[in-house]
C-alpha positions as CSV (number, residue, x, y, z in Angstrom):
1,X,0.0,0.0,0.0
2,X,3.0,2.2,0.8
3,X,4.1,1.9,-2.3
4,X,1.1,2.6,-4.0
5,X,0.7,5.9,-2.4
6,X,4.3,7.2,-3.1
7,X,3.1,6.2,-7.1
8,X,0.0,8.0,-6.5
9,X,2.0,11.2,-4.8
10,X,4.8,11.2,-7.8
11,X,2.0,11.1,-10.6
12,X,-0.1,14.1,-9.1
13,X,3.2,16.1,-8.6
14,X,3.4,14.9,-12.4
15,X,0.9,16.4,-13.4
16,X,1.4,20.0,-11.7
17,X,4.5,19.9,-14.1
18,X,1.4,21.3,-16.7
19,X,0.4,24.4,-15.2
20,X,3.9,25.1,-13.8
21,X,4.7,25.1,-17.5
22,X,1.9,26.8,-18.8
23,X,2.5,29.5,-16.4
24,X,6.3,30.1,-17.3
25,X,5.7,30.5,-20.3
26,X,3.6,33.2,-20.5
27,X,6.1,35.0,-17.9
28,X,9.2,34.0,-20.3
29,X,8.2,34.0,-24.0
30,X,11.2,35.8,-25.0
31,X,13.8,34.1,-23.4
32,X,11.9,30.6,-25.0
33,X,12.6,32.2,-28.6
34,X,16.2,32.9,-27.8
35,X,16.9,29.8,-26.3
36,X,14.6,27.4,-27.9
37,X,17.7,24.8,-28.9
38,X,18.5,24.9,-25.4
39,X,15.3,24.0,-23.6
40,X,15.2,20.8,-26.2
41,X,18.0,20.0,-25.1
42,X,17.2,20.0,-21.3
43,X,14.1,17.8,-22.4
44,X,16.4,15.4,-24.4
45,X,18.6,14.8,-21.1
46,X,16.1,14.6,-18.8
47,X,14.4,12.0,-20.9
48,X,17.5,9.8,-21.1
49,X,18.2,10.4,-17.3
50,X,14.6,9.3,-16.6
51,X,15.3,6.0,-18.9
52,X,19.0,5.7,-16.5
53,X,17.0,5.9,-13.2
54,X,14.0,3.5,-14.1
55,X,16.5,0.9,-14.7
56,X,18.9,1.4,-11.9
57,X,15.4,1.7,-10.0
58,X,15.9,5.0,-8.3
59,X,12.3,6.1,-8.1
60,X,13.1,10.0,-7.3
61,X,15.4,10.7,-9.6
62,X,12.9,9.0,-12.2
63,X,10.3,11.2,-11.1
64,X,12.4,14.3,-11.1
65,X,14.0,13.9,-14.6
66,X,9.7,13.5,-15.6
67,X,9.3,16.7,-14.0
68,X,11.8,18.6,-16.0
69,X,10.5,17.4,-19.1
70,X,7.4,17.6,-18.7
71,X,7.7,21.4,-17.7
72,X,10.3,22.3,-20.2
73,X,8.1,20.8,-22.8
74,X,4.8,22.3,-21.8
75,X,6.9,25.8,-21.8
76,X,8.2,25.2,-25.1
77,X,4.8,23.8,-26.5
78,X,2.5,27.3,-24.9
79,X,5.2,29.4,-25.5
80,X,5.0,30.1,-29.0
């Protein structure tokens, strides 16, 4: 059940990764045009850092590589 609950605790911190996003990017929407090659970048090493961690099972590191992405990406996606 424990770890069930951390799951369900990791996923909704997930998904505030959305509006976090969302919201930096209207603050930011120039520095997202200047430095557009960089945030993809961010995204494509927190993906592979995510892939490192869920094999060496290290469950906050997975969960904090998702949350990079997953802002990065929503700030790049609204921020156009």
């Amino acid at each position: 059940m424990s770890e069930l609950l951390k799951l369900l605790i990791g996923i909704s911190v997930l998904l505030l990764g959305i509006p976090i996003g969302t919201f930096l990017a209207r603050l930011t929407k120039e520095e997202l045009k200047d430095g557009q090659k960089w945030f993809k970048l961010i995204i494509i090493i927190s993906l592979i850092g995510a892939i490192i961690s869920l094999i060496l099972r290290i469950d906050f590191l997975l969960f904090t590589f998702l949350f990079i992405a997953i802002v990065t990406g929503t700030c790049l996606k609204y921020g156009r």
